[in-house]
C-alpha positions, 0 to 999 in steps of 0.5 A, spaced: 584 202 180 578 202 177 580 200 170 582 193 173 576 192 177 572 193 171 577 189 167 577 183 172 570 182 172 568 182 165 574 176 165 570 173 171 563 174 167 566 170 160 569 166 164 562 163 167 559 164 161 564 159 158 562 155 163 555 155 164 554 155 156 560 148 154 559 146 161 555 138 161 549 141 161 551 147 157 551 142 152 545 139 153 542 145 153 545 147 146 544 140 142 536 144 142 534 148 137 533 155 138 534 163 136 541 165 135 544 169 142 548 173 144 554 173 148 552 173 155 546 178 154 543 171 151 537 172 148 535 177 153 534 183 148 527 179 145 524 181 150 524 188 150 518 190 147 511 190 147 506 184 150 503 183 144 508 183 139 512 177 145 506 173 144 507 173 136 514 173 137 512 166 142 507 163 137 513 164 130 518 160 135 514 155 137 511 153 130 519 154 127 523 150 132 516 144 133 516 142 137 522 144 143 526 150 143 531 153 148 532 161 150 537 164 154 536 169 159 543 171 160 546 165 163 539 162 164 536 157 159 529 156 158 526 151 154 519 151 151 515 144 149 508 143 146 508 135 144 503 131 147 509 126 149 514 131 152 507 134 156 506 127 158 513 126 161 513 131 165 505 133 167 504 125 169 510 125 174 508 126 181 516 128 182 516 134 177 510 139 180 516 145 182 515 151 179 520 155 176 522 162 178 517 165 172 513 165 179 516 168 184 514 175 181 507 174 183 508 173 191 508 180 193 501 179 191 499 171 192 504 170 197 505 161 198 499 160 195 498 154 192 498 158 186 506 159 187 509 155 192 511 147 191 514 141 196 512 140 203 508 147 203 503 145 196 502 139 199 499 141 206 495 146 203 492 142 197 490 137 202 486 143 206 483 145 199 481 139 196 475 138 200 472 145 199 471 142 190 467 136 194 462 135 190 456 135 194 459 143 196 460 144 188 452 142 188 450 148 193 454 152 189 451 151 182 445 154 185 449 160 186 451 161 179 445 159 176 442 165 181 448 170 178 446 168 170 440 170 171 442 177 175 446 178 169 442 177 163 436 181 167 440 186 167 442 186 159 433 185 159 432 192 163 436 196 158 429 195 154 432 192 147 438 192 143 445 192 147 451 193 145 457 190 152 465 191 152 464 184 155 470 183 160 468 188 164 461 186 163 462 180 165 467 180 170 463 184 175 458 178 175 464 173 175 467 176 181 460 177 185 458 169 183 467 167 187 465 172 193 458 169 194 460 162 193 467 161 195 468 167 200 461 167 203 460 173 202 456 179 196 459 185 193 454 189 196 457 188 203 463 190 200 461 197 197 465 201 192 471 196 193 469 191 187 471 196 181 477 198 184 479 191 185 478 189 178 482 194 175 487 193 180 487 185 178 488 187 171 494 193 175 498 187 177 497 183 171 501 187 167 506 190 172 508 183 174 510 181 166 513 188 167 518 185 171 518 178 167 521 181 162 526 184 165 530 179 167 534 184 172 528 186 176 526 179 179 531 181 185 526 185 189 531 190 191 533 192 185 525 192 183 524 197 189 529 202 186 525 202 179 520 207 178 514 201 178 515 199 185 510 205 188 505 203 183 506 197 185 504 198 193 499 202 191 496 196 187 497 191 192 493 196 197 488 196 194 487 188 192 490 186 199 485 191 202 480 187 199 481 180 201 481 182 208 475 186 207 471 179 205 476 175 210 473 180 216 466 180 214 466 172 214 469 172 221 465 176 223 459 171 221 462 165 225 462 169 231 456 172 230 453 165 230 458 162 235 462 157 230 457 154 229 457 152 222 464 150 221 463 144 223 460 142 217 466 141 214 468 135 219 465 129 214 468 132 208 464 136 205 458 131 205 454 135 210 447 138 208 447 145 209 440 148 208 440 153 203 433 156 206 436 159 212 438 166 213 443 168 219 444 175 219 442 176 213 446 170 209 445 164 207 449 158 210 452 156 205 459 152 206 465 156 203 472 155 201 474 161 206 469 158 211 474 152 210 481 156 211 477 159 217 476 153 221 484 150 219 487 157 222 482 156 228 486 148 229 493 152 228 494 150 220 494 156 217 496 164 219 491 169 217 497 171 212 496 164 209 489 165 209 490 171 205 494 168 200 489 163 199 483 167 198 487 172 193 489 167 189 482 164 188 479 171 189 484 173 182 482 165 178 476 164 181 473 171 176 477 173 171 480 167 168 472 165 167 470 171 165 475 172 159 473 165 158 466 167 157 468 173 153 471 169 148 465 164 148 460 169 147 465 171 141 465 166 138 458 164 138 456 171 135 460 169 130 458 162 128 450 163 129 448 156 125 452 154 133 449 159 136 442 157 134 443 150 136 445 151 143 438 155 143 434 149 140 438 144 146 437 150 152 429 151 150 428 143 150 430 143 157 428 149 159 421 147 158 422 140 160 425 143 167 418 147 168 421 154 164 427 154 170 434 154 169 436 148 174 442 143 176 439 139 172 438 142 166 445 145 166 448 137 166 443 135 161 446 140 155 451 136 152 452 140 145 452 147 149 458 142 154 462 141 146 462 147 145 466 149 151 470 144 151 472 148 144 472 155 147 477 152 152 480 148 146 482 154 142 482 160 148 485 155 154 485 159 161 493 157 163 495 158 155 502 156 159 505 153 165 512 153 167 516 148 172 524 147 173 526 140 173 529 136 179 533 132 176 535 130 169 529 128 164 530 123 158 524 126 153 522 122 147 528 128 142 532 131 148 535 130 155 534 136 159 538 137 165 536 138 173 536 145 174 532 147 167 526 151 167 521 149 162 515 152 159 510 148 158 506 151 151 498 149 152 496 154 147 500 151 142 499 143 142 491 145 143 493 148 135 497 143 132 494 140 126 497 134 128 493 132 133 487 138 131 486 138 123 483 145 120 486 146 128 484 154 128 476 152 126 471 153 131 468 146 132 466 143 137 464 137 133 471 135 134 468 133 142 464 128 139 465 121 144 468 118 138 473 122 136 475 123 143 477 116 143 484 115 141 486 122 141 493 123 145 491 125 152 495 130 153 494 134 147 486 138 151 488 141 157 486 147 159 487 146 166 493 143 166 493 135 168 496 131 174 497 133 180 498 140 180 492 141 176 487 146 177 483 145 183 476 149 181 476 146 174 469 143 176 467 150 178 469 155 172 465 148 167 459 150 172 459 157 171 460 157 164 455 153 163 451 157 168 452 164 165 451 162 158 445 158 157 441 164 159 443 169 155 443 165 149 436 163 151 434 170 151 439 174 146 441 172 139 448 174 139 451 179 134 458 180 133 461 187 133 469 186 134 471 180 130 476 175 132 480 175 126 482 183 129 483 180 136 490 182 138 492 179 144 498 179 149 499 174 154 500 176 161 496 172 168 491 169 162 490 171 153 487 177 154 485 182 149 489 189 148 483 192 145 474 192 149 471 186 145 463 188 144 458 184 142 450 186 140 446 182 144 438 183 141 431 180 145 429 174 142 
């Protein structure tokens, strides 16, 4: 009995292979080029192995098969695409903004945040945010950012001469105090020992999440919670939600304690005053994302579980994506000192004409320092890769793709492509010279995705690195340590290093 059991399900199993493979949209699947499969388990056994080896894997498939190729994750197809033109297809469309099921994994940790979720859904909770990046509110943040530079490079100052940094811890512990003053209202000082635990954890779900995008059979929820990696996981999630609850209760606290008060700021979009002099309680009173969502689940739009969804989202892009951003740049402005030296020269003009102050307005009149950015994100993008799934068949320049098909849009390759970006490897950010923007494909730069779903706190991470950058180039000359043609990488929420990556930072 059970022998024609087992027999009737492998004649099912091949006979929906047959199907799905030289079915119409199998077809259509097949005419792009890719790895050679195998029956049923598709291109599945690729994966099986280590992230960085995945990553090497990615960027040799992706130069072979330019500039559109397909995989299958048994009967799943997925195609990855890097030209200009097929990005600008699908990233200008307002009909495309679906993200694939590559997402689901990240809900145990980031729920229906705008993060993750899409449809009626995204659209209501992007309107509630949008206001948040007003610009007026983004000026009250910069002086924060400048504060929190500051912190950072004093504290390099009272080592008392040469210091040598593991950059990403170093930095993401001021990173995440910068999102919690700024966008949460609140200091890590009112948080006690939780920051530590929170940044490992971050990293904790970063890798269990590809853990299971790997895996292709554990993205069923049951069947995850029977692997060996679910109480790992419960722990993780703990520790992070417990976190972001935490800085949720001591924001509500502030607005009972001032009756609400300050809510109201918000009525006119953003555009209200707010006097940064003030202390109520002991803070400033600031406007803030989390004040925002606090005052839409008082008028019934959002739960308290919205509320977290949201505030973990921004709590995880709000500090490590900038601060990995920053690792690189000071990376590869140790590495280039004839750069390096330059930002110093601009950076100490404008601090001596702003009275030897870092201010809002020295950090917009910094224009090399900004090209130079633009470069780190050109050559490290936060979002090395976004995915989406169509909703209905789309005509590309070389391909149709079927409705129902996950795409993987490859940001990291088509910001390499010499076609677009000559000696594309090189550090130079001469490349962001007004003229040689000019008639350069627009959708070959997008570090923070572009149209609709773009990135909500662009303006704000271009404002902190500014912000942190600047004063520890005018205090320290940068010295490498590690070097980038050593950097190994792997791919989990951002590109981050496999290994600690040490710069020497020497008083000037």
């Amino acid at each position: 009995m059970i022998i024609i059991i087992l027999l009737l399900l492998s004649f099912i199993i091949l006979v929906y292979n047959y199907y799905v493979h030289y079915g119409k949209n199998g077809r259509l699947i097949n005419l792009i080029p890719g790895p050679a499969t195998i029956p049923i388990f598709g291109n599945v056994f690729l994966l099986q192995d280590t992230m960085e080896n995945l990553w090497k894997l990615l960027c040799t498939l992706s130069d072979k098969y330019y500039s559109i190729f397909k995989f299958w994750l048994f009967f799943t197809p997925i195609i990855l695409i890097r030209h200009p033109d097929d990005l600008e297809v699908i990233l200008s469309n307002k009909k495309y903004i679906e993200k694939s099921f590559i997402y689901d994994t990240f809900r145990p940790w980031l729920g229906d945040s705008i993060f993750t979720t899409g449809g009626a859904k995204w659209h209501s909770r992007r309107k509630i945010l949008n206001s948040t990046f007003h610009f007026n509110i983004l000026q009250q943040f910069i002086g924060t950012l400048i504060e929190e530079g500051n912190r950072m490079t004093q504290s390099l100052k009272d080592s008392k001469g040469i210091v040598v940094k593991d950059l990403t811890p170093f930095i993401s512990e001021h990173t995440l105090n910068a999102i919690c003053e700024t966008a949460m209202g609140t200091s890590l000082q009112n948080l006690g020992t939780f920051e530590q635990q929170y940044r490992e954890a971050v990293h904790q779900i970063a890798e269990l999440t590809f853990y299971r995008l790997k895996r292709p059979w554990l993205h069923n929820d049951l069947i995850f919670m029977l692997s060996s990696k679910s109480r790992l996981q419960k722990r993780t999630l703990q520790i992070l939600h417990g976190f972001t609850e935490k800085v949720i209760a001591e924001r509500k606290f502030y607005h009972e304690c001032t009756n609400g008060q300050h809510l109201k700021s918000f009525e006119n979009d953003g555009e209200t005053e707010v006097d940064n002099d003030a202390k109520i309680i002991g803070q400033k009173k600031r406007l803030a994302l989390l004040d925002l969502l606090i005052a839409a689940s008082r008028e019934g739009c959002l739960t308290d579980l919205d509320m977290r969804e949201e505030v973990d989202a921004f709590m995880f892009a709000g500090h490590d994506t900038t601060a990995t951003s920053i690792s690189y740049a000071l990376l590869l402005l140790a590495e280039h000192k004839d750069i390096q030296d330059r930002i110093r020269t601009e950076v100490a003009a404008a601090v001596q004409e702003n009275g030897n102050k870092f201010t809002i307005k020295l950090l917009q009149n910094l224009p090399y320092l900004s090209r130079c950015l633009k470069e780190v994100l050109r050559l490290y993008p936060p979002a090395y890769a976004i995915s989406r799934v169509t909703s209905e068949d789309i005509k590309l320049p070389s391909y149709l793709i079927p409705a129902g098909t996950i795409l993987i849009l490859n940001i990291y390759a088509v910001h390499r492509d010499p076609n677009f970006w000559p000696n594309a490897d090189v550090f130079d950010p001469n490349r962001f010279l007004p003229e040689k923007c000019q008639n350069r494909h627009p959708y070959s730069y997008i570090p923070f995705s572009a149209g609709s779903r773009n990135c909500i706190g662009q303006r704000y991470a271009r404002m902190q690195l500014k912000a942190f950058i600047a004063p520890l180039i005018h205090n320290f000359y940068l010295e490498p340590i590690d070097y980038l043609k050593d950097l190994r990488i792997k791919p989990d929420l951002m590109l981050r290093p496999t290994h600690p990556i040490r710069v020497k930072f020497v008083p000037i």
